[in-house]
C-alpha positions, 0 to 999 in steps of 0.5 A: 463612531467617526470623529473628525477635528479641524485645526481650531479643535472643531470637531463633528462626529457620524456613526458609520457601519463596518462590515467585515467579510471572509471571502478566504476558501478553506485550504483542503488538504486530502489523503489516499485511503484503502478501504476493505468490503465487508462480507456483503460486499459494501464498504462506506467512507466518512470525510475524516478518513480522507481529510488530511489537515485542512484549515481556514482562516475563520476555522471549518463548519462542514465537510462533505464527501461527493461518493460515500458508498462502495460496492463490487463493482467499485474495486480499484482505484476511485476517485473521491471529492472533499468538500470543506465549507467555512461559517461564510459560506465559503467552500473549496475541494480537493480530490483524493483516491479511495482503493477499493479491496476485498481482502486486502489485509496489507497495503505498503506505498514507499511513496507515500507520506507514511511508508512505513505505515500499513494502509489497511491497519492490520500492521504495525509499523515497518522497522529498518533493519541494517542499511535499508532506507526509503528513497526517491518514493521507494523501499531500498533494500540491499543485500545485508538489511531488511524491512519487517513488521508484525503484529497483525490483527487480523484474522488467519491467512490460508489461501492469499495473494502476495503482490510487490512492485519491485526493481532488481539493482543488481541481478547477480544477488541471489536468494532474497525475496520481494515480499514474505509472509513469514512465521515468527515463532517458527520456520514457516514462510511463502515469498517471492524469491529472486534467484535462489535455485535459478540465476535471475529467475523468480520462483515461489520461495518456501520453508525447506522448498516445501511449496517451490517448484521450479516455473515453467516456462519462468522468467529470467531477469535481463534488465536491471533497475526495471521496476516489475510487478511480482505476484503470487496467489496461493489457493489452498483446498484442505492440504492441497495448495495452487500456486501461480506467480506472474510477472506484470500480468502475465502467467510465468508457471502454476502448479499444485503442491501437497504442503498447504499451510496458514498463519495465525494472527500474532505468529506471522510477519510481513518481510522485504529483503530477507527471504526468511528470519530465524529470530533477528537473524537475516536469512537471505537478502535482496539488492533492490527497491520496491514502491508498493506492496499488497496482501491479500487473504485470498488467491486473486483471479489472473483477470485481477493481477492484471487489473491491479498491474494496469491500475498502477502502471499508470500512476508510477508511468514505469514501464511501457 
C-alpha cells in the first residue's frame, strides 16, 4: 500500500506492486584437478571436484560441468567449464584444467593454492624441514633442509616414473637430489641425484649404487637458476630393471641393471633435497627450486616424457 498526505492531513491511499529481482551471476570459482584412469581406461568428474567456493548473492541451485567423461585419448591437460546457476535463472562459468593421468600415484604443484597437498591423494601433506620454504610459486630447497612426505595409500610401486621441474642455484652443490622415493624403515631409495659422482652431471641415485651407472652421453649443468624437467622411468622384469633418465625430453643415457626392487604402501616416502634419510636424519642436500613434481607407477614411454615436458613448458613460459 501507498499512502500519501497533503499539508491539511488529507490523505489517499492505492496499492502498488513491488517487484524484485536478482540479476546478480554467480562468482564461480574453479580449481585444477588430477584425475587418475581406471583399469578400463575411463575416468568421470563431478562439478564438486572442481568447484573451489563459488557463491551468490541469492545462493547456488546447480552446477553443471561442459565435459564430464575421460578416456585414453584425453591424457594430459583438459580444459573443463564450470557452470553455476542461481534460483533466477542467472548462470555464469569458470574454466578450470582436469589432468588426465594413468598411473599417476603423486602429483605436487609449488605453485599452486595447496603446495603442499599431494594432488592425487595418495600422500600426506609436505612437512618443511630445516630452512626449506615455497617461494615465488616454487619448492626452495637448500643444502641443510629437505621436504618429506609419507603415508602413501596406494598400492606397491615396482616399475615407475619419477619426473621434477626443477632449478639448480648453485651448481657446485653436490649429492642432493630432485625427487626420491625412499624407504622408511629401511635403506631403500631410487632419486634423480645432482652431482654426486660426477660435478654438475644428473645420474640416477641409488641405495649403495645399487641401480646407478654412470650416463652416457650425460648431461652436465652450465646454467644455474635454469628451470629443467628432470625424468627417470624404471621398468623393472622380474630382477631386472631399465632405467633411463632424460633431461627436458631428450634421452641423456639408459641401461639395465640386475637390482630391481619395489615399495610396499606404508614403507616408502616422497623426498626433495635430501637424497636419502636414515630416520630424521638428512643424507645429502640440494641448492635449488622445484615447481612441480610427478609420480608414476609405471615407466613412461619417451614419447610421454616429451609430452608432458611440452605440456608444462607452456604454462610455466620457462624455458625456450
Amino acid at each position: 500500500v501507498f499512502e500519501v498526505t497533503d499539508v491539511h492531513g488529507n490523505t489517499n491511499a492505492t496499492n502498488v506492486t513491488v517487484t524484485v529481482i536478482d540479476d546478480i551471476a554467480p562468482n564461480v570459482i574453479t580449481k585444477n584437478i588430477t584425475v587418475e584412469l581406471n583399469e578400463n581406461g575411463n575416468a568421470s568428474i563431478t562439478p564438486e571436484m572442481v568447484n573451489d567456493g563459488s557463491s551468490d548473492n541469492c545462493g547456488i541451485v546447480s552446477y553443471t560441468l561442459d565435459v564430464t567423461d575421460f578416456s585414453c585419448d584425453n591424457i594430459g591437460e583438459n580444459t573443463v567449464n564450470l557452470i553455476a546457476t542461481d534460483a533466477s535463472g542467472n548462470s555464469n562459468a569458470s574454466n578450470s584444467s582436469a589432468n588426465i593421468s594413468e598411473g599417476l600415484v603423486g602429483s605436487w604443484d609449488f605453485g599452486g593454492e595447496n603446495p603442499l597437498v599431494d594432488l592425487t591423494g595418495n600422500w600426506g601433506d609436505l612437512e618443511l624441514r630445516g630452512n626449506t620454504s615455497i617461494s615465488n610459486g616454487t619448492l626452495d630447497l637448500n643444502t641443510n633442509g629437505f621436504a618429506r612426505t609419507t603415508g602413501y595409500s596406494g598400492h606397491s610401486i615396482s616399475s615407475k616414473t619419477l619426473i621434477s621441474y626443477v632449478a639448480i642455484e648453485n651448481l657446485n652443490a653436490r649429492s642432493g637430489s630432485a625427487m626420491t622415493i625412499d624407504g622408511v624403515s629401511n635403506d631403500n631409495f631410487d632419486a634423480i641425484v645432482y652431482a654426486e659422482r660426477q660435478p654438475y652431471r644428473w645420474m640416477s641415485g641409488s641405495s649403495y649404487f645399487r641401480r646407478t651407472r654412470d650416463l652416457s652421453p650425460g648431461f652436465a649443468e652450465s646454467q644455474p637458476n635454469q628451470m629443467v624437467q628432470m625424468a627417470v622411468t624404471y621398468q623393472n622384469s622380474g630382477s631386472t630393471v631399465t632405467i633411463s633418465v632424460y633431461r627436458d625430453g631428450i634421452l641423456i643415457g639408459s641401461y639395465n641393471s640386475g637390482n630391481a626392487s619395489s615399495w610396499l604402501p606404508g614403507n616408502m616416502e616422497i623426498l626433495f633435497g635430501a637424497r636419502h634419510s636414515i630416520g630424521n636424519t638428512q643424507i645429502g642436500g640440494l641448492d635449488g627450486r622445484v615447481s612441480k613434481a610427478l609420480l608414476y607407477n609405471r615407466a613412461l614411454s619417451q614419447e610421454e616424457i616429451t609430452q608432458n615436458y611440452k605440456a608444462y613448458k607452456s604454462r610455466f613460459g620457462l624455458w625456450e
